[in-house]
VOLUM-743093 format. One line per 5 residues: number of its first residue (from 1); their letters; for each residue x, y, z of N, C-alpha, C, O, CB. Coordinates in Angstrom, 2 decimals. Glycine has a CB too. Example, Ala and Ser with C-alpha at 12.3 -4.5 7.8 and 13.67 -1.06 7.14 Angstrom:
# residues 2
1 = AS = 13.19/-5.69/7.80/12.30/-4.50/7.80/13.20/-3.30/7.80/14.24/-3.32/8.46/11.31/-4.47/9.05 | 12.85/-2.25/7.08/13.67/-1.06/7.14/12.90/0.03/7.87/13.41/1.14/8.04/14.08/-0.60/5.72
***
This chain:
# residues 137
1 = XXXXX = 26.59/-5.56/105.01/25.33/-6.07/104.51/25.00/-5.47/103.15/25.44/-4.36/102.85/24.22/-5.77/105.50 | 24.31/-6.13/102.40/24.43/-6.02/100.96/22.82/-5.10/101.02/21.86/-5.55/101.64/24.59/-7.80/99.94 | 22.77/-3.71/100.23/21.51/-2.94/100.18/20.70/-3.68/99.28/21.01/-4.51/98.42/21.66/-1.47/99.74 | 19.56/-3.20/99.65/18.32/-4.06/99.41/17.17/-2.96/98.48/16.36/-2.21/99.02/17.62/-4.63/101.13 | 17.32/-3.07/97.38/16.31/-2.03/96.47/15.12/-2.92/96.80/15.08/-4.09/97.17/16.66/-1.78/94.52
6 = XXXXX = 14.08/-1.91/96.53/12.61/-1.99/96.77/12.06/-1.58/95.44/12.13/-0.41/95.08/12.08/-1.03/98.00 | 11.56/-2.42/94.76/10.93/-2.57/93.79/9.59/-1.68/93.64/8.72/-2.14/94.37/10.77/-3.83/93.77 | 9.15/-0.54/92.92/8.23/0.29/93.28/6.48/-0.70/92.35/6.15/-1.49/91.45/8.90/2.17/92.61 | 6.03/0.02/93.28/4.79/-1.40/92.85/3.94/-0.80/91.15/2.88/-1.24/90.68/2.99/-1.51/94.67 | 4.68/0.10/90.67/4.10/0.24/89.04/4.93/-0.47/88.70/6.04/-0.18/89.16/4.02/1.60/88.12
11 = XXXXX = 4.87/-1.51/87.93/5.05/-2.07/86.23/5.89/-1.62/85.64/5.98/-0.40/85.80/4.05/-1.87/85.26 | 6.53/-2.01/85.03/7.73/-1.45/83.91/7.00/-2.26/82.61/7.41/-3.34/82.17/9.77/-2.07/84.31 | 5.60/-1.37/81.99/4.92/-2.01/80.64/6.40/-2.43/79.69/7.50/-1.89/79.75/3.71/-0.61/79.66 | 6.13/-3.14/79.18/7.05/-3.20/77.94/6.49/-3.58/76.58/6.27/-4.79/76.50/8.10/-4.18/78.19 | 6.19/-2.89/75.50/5.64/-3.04/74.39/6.58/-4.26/72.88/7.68/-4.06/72.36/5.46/-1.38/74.11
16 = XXXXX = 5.93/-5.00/72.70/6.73/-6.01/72.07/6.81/-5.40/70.69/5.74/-5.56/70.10/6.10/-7.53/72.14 | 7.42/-4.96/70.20/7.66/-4.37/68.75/7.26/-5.49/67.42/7.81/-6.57/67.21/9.42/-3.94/68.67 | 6.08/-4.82/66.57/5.51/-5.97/65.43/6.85/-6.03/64.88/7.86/-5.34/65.07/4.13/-5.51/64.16 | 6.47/-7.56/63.78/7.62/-7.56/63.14/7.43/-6.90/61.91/6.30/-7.36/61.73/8.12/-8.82/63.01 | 7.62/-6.17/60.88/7.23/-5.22/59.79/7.48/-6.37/58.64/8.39/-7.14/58.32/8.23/-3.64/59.67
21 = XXXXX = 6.14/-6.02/58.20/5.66/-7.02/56.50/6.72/-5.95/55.63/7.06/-4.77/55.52/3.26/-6.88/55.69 | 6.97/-7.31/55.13/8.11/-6.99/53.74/7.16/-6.37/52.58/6.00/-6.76/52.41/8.99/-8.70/53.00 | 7.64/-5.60/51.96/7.63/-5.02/50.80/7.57/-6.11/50.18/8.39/-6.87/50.69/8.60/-4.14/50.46 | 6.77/-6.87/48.92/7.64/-7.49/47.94/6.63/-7.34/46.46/5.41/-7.53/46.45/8.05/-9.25/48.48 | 7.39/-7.00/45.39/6.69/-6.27/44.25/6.43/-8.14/43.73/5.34/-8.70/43.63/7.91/-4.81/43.01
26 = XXXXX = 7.49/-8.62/43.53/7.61/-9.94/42.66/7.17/-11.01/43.57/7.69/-10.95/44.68/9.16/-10.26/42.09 | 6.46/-11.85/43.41/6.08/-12.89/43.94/6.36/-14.26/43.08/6.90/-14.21/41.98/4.77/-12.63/44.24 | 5.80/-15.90/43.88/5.72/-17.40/43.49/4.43/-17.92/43.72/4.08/-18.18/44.87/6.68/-18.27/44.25 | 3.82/-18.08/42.93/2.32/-18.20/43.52/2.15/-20.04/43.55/1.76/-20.37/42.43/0.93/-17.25/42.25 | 2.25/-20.83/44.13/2.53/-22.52/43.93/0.58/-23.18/44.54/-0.02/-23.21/45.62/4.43/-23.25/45.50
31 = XXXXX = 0.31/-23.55/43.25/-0.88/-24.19/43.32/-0.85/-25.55/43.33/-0.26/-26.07/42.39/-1.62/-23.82/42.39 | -1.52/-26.51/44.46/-1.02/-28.16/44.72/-2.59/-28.55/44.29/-3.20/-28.06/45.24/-0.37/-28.78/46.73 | -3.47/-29.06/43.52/-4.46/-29.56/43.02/-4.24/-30.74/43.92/-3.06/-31.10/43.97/-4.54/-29.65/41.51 | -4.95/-31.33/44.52/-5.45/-32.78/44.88/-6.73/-33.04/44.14/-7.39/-32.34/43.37/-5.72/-32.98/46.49 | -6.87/-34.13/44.56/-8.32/-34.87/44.13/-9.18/-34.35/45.05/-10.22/-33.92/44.56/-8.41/-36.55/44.20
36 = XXXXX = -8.99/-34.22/46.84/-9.73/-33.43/47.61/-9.62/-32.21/48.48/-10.19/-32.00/49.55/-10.05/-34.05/48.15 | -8.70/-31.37/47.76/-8.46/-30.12/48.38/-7.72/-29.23/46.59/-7.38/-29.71/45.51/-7.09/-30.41/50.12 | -7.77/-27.76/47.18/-6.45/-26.98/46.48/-5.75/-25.86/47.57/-6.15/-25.10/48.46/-7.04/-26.02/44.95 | -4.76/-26.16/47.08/-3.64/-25.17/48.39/-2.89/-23.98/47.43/-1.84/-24.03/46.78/-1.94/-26.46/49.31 | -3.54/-23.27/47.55/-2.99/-21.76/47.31/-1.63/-21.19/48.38/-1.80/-20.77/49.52/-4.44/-20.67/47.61
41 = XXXXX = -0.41/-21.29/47.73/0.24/-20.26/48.52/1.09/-19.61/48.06/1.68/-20.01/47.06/0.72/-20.59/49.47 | 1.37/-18.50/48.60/2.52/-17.42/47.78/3.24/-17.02/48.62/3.10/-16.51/49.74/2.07/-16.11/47.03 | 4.34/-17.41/47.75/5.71/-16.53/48.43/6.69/-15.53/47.96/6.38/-14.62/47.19/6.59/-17.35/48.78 | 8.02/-15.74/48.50/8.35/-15.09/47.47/9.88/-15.36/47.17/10.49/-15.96/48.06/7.98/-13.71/47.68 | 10.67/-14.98/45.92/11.45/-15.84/45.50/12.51/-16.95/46.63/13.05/-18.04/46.42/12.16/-14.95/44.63
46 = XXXXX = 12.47/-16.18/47.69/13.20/-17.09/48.32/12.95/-18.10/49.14/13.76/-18.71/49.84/13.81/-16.62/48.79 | 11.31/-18.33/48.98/10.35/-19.35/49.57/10.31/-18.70/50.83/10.70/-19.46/51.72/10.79/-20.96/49.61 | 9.96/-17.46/51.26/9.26/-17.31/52.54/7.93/-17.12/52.23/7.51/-16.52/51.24/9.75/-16.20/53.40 | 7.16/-17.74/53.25/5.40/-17.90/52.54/4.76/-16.40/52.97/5.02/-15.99/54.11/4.16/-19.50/53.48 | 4.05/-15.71/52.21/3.70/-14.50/52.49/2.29/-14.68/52.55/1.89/-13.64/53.07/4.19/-13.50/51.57
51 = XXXXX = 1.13/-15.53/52.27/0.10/-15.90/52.47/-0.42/-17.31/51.63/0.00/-17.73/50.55/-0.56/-14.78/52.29 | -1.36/-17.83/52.44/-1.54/-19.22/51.39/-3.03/-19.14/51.92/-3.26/-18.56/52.98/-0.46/-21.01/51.71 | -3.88/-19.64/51.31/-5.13/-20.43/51.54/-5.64/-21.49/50.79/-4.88/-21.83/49.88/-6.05/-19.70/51.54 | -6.60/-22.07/50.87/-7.16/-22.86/50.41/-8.52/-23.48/50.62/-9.08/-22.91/51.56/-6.48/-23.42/50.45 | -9.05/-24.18/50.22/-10.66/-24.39/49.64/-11.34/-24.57/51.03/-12.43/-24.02/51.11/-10.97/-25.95/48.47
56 = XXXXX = -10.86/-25.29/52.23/-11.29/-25.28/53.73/-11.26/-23.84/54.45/-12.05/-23.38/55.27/-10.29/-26.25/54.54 | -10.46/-23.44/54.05/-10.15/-21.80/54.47/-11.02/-20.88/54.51/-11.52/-20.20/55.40/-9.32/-21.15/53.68 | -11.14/-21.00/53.03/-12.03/-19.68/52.63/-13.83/-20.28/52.79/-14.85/-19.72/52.38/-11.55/-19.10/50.62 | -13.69/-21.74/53.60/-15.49/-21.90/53.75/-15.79/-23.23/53.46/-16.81/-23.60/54.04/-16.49/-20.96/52.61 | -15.48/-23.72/53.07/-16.25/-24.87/51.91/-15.34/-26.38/52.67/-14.17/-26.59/53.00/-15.66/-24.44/49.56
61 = XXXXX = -16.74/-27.28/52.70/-16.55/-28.13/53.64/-16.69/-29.59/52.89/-17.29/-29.59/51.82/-17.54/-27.84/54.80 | -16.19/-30.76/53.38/-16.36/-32.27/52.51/-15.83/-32.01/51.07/-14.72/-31.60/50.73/-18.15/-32.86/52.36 | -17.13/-32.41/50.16/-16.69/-32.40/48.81/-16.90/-31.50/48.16/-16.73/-31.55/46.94/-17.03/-33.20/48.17 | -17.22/-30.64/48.65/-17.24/-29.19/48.28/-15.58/-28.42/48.10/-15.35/-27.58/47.23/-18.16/-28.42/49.55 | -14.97/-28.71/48.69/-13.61/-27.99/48.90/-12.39/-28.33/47.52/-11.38/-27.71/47.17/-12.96/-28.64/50.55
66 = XXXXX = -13.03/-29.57/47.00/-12.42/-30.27/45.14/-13.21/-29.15/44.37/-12.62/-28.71/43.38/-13.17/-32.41/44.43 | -13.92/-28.85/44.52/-15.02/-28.12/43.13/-13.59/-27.17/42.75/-12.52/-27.02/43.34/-17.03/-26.82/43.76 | -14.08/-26.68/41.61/-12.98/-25.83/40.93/-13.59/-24.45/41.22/-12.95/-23.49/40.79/-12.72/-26.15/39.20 | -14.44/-24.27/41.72/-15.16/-22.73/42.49/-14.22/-22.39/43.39/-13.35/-21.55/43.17/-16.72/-22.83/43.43 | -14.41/-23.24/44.78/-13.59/-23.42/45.98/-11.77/-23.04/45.50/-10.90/-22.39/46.09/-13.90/-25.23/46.55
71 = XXXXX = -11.75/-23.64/44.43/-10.16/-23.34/43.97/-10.13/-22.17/43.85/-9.35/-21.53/44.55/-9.56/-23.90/42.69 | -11.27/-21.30/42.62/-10.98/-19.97/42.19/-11.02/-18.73/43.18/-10.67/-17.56/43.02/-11.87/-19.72/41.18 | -11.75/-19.65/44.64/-12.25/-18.45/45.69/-10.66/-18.39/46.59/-10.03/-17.41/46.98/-13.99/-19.04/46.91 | -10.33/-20.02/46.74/-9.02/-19.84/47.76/-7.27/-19.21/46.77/-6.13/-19.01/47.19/-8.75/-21.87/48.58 | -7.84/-19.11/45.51/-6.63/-18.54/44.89/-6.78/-16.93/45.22/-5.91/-16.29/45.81/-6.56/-18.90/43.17
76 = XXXXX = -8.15/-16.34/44.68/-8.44/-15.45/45.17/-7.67/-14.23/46.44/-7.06/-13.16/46.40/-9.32/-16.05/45.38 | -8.35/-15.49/47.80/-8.27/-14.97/48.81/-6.85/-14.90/49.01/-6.54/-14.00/49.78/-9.00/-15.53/49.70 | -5.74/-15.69/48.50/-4.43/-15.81/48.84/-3.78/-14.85/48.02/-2.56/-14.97/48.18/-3.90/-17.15/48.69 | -4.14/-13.66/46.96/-3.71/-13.10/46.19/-4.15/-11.56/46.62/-3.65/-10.47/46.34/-4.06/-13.70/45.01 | -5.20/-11.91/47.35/-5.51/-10.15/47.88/-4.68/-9.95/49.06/-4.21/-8.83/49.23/-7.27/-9.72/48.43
81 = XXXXX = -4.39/-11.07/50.07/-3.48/-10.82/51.05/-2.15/-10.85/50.86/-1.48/-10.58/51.86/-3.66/-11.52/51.92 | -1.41/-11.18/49.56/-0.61/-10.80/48.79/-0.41/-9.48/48.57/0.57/-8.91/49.06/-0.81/-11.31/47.90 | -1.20/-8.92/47.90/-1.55/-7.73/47.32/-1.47/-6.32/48.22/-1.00/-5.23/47.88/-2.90/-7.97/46.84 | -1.98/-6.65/49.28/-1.82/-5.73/50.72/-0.63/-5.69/50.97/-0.36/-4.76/51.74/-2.47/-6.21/52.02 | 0.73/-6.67/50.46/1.88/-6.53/50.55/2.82/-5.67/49.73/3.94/-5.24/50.02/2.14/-7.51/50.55
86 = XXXXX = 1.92/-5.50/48.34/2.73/-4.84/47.54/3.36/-5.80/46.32/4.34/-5.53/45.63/3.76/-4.24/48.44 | 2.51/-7.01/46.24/2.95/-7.80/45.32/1.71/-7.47/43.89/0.49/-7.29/43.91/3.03/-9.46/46.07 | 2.56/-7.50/42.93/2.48/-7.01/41.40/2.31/-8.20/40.13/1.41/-8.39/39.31/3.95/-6.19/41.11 | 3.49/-8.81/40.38/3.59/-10.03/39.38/3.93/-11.66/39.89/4.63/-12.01/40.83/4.77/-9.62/38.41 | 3.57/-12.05/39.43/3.78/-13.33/39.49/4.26/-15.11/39.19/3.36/-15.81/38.73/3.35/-13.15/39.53
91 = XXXXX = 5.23/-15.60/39.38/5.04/-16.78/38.61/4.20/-17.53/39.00/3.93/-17.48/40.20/5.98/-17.47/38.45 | 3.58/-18.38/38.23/2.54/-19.61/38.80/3.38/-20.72/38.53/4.12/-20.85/37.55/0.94/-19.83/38.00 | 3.17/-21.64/39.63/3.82/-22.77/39.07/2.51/-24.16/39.91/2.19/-23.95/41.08/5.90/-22.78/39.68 | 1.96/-25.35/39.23/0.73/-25.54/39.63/1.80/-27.02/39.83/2.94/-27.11/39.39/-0.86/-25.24/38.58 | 1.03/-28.11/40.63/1.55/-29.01/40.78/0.20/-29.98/41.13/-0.64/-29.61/41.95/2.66/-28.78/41.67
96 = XXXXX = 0.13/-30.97/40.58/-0.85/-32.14/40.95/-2.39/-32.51/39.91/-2.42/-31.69/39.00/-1.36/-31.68/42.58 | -3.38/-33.29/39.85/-3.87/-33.65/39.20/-5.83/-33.05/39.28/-6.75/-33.21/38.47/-3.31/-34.94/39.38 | -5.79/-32.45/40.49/-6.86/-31.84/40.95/-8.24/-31.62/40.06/-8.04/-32.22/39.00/-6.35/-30.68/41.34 | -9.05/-31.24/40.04/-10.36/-30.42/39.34/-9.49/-28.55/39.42/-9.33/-27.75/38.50/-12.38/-30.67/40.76 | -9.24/-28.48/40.40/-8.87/-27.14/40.36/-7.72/-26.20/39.58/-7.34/-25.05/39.76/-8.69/-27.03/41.47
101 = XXXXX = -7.34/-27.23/38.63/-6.02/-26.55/38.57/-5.94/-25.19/37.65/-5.38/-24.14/37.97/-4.99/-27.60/38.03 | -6.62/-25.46/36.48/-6.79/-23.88/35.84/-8.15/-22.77/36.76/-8.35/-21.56/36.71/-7.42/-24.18/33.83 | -8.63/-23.56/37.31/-9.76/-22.55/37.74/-8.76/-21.61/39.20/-8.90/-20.49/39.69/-11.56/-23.68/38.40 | -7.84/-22.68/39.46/-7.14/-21.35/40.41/-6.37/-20.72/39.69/-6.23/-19.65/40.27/-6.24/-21.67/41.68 | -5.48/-20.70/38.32/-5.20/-19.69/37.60/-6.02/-18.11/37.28/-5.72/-16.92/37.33/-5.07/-20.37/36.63
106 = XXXXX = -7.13/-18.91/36.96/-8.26/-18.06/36.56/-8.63/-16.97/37.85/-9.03/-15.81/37.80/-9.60/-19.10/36.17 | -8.32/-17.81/38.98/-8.47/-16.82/40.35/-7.24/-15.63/40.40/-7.28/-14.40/40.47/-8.29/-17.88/41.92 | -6.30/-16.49/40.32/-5.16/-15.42/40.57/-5.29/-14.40/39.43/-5.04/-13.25/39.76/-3.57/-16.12/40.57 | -5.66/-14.60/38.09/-5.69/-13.27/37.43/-6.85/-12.34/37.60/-6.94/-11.15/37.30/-5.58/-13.48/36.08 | -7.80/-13.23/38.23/-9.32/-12.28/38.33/-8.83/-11.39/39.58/-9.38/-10.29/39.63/-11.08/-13.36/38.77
111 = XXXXX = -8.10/-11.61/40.38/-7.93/-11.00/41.55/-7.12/-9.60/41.33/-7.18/-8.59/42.04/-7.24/-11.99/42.48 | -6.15/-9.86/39.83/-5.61/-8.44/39.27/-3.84/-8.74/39.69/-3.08/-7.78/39.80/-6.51/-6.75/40.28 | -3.43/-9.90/39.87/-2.30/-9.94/39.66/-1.61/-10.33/38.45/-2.07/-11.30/37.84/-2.01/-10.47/40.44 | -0.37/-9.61/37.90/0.16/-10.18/36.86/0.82/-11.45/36.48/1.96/-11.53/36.92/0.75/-9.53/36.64 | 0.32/-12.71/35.64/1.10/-13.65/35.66/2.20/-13.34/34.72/1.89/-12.53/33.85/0.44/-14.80/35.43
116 = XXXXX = 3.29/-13.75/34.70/4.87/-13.23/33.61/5.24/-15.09/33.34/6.11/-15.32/32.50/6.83/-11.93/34.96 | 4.72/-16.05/33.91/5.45/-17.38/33.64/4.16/-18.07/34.18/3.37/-17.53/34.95/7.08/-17.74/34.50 | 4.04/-19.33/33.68/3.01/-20.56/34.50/3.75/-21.77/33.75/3.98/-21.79/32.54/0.90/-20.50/34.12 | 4.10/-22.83/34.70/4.74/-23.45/35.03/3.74/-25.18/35.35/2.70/-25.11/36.01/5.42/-22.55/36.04 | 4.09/-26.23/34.96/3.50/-26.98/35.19/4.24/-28.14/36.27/5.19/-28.66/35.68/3.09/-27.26/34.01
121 = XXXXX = 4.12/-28.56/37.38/5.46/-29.37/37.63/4.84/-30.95/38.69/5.27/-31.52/39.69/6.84/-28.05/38.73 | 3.44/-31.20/37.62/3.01/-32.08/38.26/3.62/-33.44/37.96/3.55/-33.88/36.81/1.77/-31.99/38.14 | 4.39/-34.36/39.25/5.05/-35.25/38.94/4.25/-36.48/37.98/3.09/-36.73/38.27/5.58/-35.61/40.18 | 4.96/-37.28/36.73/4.82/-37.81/36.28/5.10/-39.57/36.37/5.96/-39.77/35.51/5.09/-37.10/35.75 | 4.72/-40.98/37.06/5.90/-41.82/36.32/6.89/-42.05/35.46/6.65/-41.34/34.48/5.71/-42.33/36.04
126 = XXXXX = 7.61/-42.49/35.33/8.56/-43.16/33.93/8.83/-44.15/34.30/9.45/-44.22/35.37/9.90/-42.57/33.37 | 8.45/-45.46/33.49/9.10/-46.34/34.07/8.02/-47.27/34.67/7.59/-48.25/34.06/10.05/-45.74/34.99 | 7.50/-46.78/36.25/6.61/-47.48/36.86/6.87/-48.26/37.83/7.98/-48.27/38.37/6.09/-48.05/36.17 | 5.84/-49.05/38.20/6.69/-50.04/39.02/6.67/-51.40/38.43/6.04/-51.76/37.43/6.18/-50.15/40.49 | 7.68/-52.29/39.38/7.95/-53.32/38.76/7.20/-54.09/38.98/7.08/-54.20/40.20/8.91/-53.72/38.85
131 = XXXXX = 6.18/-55.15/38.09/5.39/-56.09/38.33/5.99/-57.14/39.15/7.21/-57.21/39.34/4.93/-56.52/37.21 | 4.99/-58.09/39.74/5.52/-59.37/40.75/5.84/-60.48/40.07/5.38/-60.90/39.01/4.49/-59.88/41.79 | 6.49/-60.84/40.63/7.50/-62.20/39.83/6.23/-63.28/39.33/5.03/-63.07/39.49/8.88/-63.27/41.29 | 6.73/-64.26/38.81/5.75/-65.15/38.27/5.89/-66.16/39.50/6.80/-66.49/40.26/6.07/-65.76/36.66 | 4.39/-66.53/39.29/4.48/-68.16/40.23/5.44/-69.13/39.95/6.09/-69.03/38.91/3.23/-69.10/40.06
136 = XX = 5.69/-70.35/40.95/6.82/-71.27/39.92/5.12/-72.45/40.00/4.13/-72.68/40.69/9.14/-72.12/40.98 | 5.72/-72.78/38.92/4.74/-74.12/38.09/5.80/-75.78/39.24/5.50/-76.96/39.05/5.30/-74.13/35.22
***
């Protein structure tokens, strides 16, 4: 007959080990302007996101969240939780047509990070689209 352990009735706790925040001096700071939002997020060169916020985030609700305030507060907030990481400098690179787009610049430097590059990479047409054929007569 096969012995039979008895399980003692304490717990075997087991503590789940955090995962440890990276160091990172150099950061990507990528600002998306819409017409009704701005999205603050930073990473870092190898696109892992190390914090992002934006204009819903940090408070600000409806059409409040376009104002270029809301931009300068959610660049802000995404640059101090940066910062707790050990991040120093920065590229900016902004993308889209927004109200917000220099006023979240203006955040990220008020917040005391260094910009070294800013980058513009809001898509453009060329070209267009193709108009519709003509009626036939």
């Amino acid at each position: 007959m096969a012995k039979q352990v008895q399980k003692s009735k304490k717990q075997v706790e087991t503590k789940a080990s955090k995962k440890s925040k990276k160091q990172v001096q150099k950061v990507r700071i990528r600002i998306k302007s819409a017409y009704n939002n701005t999205i603050v997020t930073v990473t870092d060169y190898e696109g892992n996101v190390i914090s992002s916020s934006s204009g819903g985030v940090v408070g600000f609700k409806g059409s409040k969240k376009s104002t270029a305030f809301a931009a300068t507060r959610a660049a802000e907030d995404a640059v101090e939780k940066a910062m707790k990481q050990g991040a120093k400098e920065a590229i900016v690179v902004v993308k889209g047509m927004g109200m917000g787009r220099q006023a979240a610049v203006k955040g990220v430097r008020a917040a005391g990070l260094k910009i070294t590059s800013l980058s513009d990479y809001t898509p453009v047409p060329h070209g267009g689209t193709v108009p519709r054929k003509r009626p036939k007569k």
